[in-house]
C-alpha positions in Angstrom: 16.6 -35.9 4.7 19.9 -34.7 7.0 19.0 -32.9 10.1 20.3 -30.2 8.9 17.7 -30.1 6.0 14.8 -30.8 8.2 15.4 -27.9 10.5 15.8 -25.2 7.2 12.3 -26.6 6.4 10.9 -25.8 9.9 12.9 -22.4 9.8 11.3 -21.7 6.1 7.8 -22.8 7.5 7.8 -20.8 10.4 9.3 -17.7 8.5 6.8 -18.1 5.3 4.1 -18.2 8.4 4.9 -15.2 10.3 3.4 -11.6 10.3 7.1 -9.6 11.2 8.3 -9.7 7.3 5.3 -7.8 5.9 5.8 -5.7 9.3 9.4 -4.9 8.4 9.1 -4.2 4.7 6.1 -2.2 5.2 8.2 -0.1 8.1 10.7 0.6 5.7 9.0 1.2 2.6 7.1 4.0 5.0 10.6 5.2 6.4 11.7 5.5 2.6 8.8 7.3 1.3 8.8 10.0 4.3 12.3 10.5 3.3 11.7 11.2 -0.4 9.5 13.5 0.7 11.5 15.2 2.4 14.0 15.8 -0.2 11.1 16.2 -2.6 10.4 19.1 -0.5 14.4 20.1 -0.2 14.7 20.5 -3.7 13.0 23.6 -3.8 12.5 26.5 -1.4 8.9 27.5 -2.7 7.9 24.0 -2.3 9.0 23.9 1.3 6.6 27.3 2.0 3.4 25.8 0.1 3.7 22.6 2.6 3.9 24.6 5.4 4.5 23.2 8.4 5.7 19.8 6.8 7.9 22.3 4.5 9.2 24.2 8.0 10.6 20.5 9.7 12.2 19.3 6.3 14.0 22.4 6.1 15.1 22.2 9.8 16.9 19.1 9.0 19.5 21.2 7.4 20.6 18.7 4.7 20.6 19.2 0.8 18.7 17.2 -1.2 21.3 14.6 -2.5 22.2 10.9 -2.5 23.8 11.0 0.7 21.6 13.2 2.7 18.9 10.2 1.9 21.1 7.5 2.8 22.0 9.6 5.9 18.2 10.4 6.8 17.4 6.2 5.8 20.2 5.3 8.6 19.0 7.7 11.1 15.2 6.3 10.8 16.9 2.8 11.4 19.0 3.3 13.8 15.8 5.3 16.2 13.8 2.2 15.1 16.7 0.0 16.3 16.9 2.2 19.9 13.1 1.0 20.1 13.2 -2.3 21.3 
């Protein structure tokens, strides 16, 4: 095997063995699902009263519940998470 070859297989090994993949994907799949909720709870202003104060902060975002609100509240969530470090 090249050297190159050799060092993708250590890269591969060390990746398959570490814990910060799981870590991201679960992060995000978190981030995504608060954010559905909250244009779950956008969609409809009754909604937004019967969750209370849940309803009260998605409504404070100010956005409408569309495509690019979501994408807008996803890149928010990563960016903060990217300020983190």
């Amino acid at each position: 095997m090249s050297a190159a070859a050799d060092a993708a297989w250590a890269e591969l090994l060390k990746a398959r063995r570490s814990r910060l993949a799981g870590v991201s994907a679960l992060a995000f799949t978190v981030a995504a699902g608060c954010g559905g909720l909250v244009m779950f709870i956008l969609q409809d202003p009754r909604r937004a009263r019967a969750f209370g104060l849940l309803g009260t902060k998605a409504t404070l975002t100010g956005g409408a519940a569309d495509w690019p609100a979501c994408f807008a509240l996803l890149a928010q969530t990563m960016k903060h998470a990217d300020q983190d470090r």
